[in-house]
Steps between C-alpha positions, in 0.01 A plus 500: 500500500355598135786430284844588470622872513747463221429665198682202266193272610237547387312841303380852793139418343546080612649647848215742558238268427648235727523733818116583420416077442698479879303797637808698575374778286163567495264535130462860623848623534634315195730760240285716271689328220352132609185554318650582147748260527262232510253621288762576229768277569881546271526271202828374713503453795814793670718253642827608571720163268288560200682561261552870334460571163818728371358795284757692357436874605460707151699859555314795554710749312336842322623743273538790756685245802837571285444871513437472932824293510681724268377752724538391846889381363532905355360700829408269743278480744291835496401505885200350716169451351207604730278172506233560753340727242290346264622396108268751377620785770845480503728666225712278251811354596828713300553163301160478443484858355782490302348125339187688416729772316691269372191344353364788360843602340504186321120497390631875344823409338520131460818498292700629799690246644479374828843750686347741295143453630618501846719787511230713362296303765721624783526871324100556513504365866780775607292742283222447721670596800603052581831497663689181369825438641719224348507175713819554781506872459486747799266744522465775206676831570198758557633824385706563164639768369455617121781414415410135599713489786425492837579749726673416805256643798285290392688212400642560871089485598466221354768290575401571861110438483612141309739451833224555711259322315721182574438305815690275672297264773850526650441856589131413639632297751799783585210761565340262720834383748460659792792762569793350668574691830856490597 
């Protein structure tokens, strides 16, 4: 046999090169890393008791990150995010908008504070036609009244469509039990 198979013995570049020495693995088929590794072999060797050196990780932490947690905390999360699309092709994120405007609100009026800045945030969003709905909140009631009220067909409407909406894997399974014949 080459050498040993454990990986505490010895380095993958000392095992490979001792199963081509023994002829077990032949010059041709050796890994396409083989060559680089011993042309431009690591300062230390990558054994797996040498010692690590502890780096302390320095925190990552921009200016708008408080406004996304302040935000996620306010409305939550604002639905799924289509990822197959390309960055460029697919439309900002709701947090991401309302960052931006938040952005741009402060770049305008800089003495605002920051609740200030992000309620007018949150107004231009709705003004734009962005539904935010406070974090825990059931859905919005669609029709209103003048009067601010809502009237009750369609507060009947809706209360249905949100019963509908919710699905139980409970009642999956129910649709799927064969009928019981007595």
């Amino acid at each position: 046999m080459a050498q040993t198979r454990l990986e505490k013995i010895g380095t993958i570049f000392t095992r490979v090169s001792g199963l081509i020495r023994s002829g077990s693995l032949s010059a041709n088929d050796r890994p396409l890393w083989y060559d680089i590794y011993e042309a431009f072999p690591p300062r230390l060797e990558p054994r797996f008791d040498r010692p690590i050196k502890v780096k302390p990780v320095q925190p990552i932490f921009y200016q708008e990150d408080s406004v996304r947690a302040r935000f996620q905390q306010e409305y939550g999360s604002p639905g799924t995010l289509q990822l197959r699309r390309s960055p460029a092709a697919r439309p900002a994120s709701i947090c991401d908008q309302f960052v931006a405007q938040f952005e741009a609100l402060r770049g305008v009026s800089p003495q605002l504070s920051e609740q200030e800045l992000f309620e007018a945030a949150a107004d231009a969003l709705r003004a734009s036609g962005v539904t935010l709905r406070r974090a825990g909140a059931g859905p919005e009631p669609r029709a209103a009244s003048a009067e601010g009220e809502t009237d009750p067909a369609s507060a009947a409407a809706t209360a249905a469509a949100s019963e509908k909406e919710l699905l139980r894997v409970a009642d999956l399974f129910d649709e799927q039990k064969p009928t019981e014949k007595r």
